[in-house]
C-alpha positions as CSV (number, residue, x, y, z in Angstrom):
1,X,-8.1,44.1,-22.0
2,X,-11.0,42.8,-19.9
3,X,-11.1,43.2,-16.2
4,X,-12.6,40.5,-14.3
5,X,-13.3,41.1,-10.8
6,X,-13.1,37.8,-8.1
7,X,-15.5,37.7,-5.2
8,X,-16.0,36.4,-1.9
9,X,-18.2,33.7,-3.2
10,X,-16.1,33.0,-6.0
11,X,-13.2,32.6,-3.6
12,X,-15.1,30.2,-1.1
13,X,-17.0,27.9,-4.4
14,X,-13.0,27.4,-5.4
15,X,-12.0,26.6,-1.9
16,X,-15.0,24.1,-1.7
17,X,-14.2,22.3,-5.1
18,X,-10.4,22.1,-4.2
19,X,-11.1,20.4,-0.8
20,X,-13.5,18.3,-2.7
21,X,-11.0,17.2,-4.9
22,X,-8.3,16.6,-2.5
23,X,-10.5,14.3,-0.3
24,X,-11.1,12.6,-3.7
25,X,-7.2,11.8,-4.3
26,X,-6.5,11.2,-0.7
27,X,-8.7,8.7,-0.2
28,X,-9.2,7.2,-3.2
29,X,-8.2,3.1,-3.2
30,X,-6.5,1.5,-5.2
31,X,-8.0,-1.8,-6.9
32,X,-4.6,-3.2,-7.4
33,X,-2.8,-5.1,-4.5
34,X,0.5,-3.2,-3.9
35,X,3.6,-4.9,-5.4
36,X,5.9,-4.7,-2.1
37,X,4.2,-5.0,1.5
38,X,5.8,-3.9,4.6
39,X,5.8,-6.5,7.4
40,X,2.8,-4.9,9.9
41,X,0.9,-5.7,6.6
42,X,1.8,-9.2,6.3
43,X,1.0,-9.8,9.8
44,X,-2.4,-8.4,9.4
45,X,-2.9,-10.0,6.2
46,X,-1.5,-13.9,7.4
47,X,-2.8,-12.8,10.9
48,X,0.4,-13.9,12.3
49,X,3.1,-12.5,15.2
50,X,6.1,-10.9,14.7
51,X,8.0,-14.3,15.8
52,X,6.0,-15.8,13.7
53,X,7.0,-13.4,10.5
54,X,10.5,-13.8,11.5
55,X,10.9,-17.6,11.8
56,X,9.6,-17.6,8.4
57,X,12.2,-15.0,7.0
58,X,14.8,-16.9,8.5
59,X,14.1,-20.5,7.7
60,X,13.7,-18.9,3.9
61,X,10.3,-19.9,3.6
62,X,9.7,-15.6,3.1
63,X,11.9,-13.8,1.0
64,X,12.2,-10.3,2.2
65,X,14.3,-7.0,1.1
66,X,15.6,-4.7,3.7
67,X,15.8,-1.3,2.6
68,X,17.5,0.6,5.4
69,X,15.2,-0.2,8.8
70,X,12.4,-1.4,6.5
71,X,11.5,-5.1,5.4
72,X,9.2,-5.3,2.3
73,X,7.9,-8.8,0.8
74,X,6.4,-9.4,-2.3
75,X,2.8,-9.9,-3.0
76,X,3.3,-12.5,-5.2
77,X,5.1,-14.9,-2.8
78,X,2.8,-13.8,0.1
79,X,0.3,-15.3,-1.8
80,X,2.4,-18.5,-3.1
81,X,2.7,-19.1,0.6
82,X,-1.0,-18.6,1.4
83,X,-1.6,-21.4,-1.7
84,X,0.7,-23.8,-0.1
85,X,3.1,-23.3,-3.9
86,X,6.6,-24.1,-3.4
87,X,9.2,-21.2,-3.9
88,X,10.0,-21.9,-7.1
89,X,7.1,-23.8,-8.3
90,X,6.6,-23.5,-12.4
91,X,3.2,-24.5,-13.6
């Protein structure tokens, strides 16, 4: 059996790399848009008001889920809309 001993330095050079690597996954961006956007995103992204946002949930131009207190919209007809695309255009 083989006793290793751990120092100070060893300790602290693990601490370093695991805080390295943490930082890494924290802030590491994704290059895919997300599938589901919550509506302070949608604002910032059609640079819109909440009135705004809600008008076009309600005249069905947006399709939205609510989950609980939370609205999400899909990517895909976030950017239909930006194109000008009809709803349920098939090209």
């Amino acid at each position: 059996m083989t006793v290793e001993f751990i120092t100070k330095d060893d300790l602290e050079k693990f601490r370093q790399t695991l805080l390295n690597d943490l930082k890494c996954i924290i802030t590491k961006k994704s290059d895919e848009p997300q599938k589901y956007l919550k509506s302070y995103q949608v604002k910032n992204m059609l640079k819109i008001s909440g009135g705004t946002l809600h008008t076009l949930r309600a005249n069905g131009t947006l399709k939205f889920t609510r989950i609980g207190h939370i609205i999400y919209y899909s990517y895909e007809d976030i950017m239909q809309l930006m194109e000008g695309k009809p709803k349920n255009s098939k090209k």
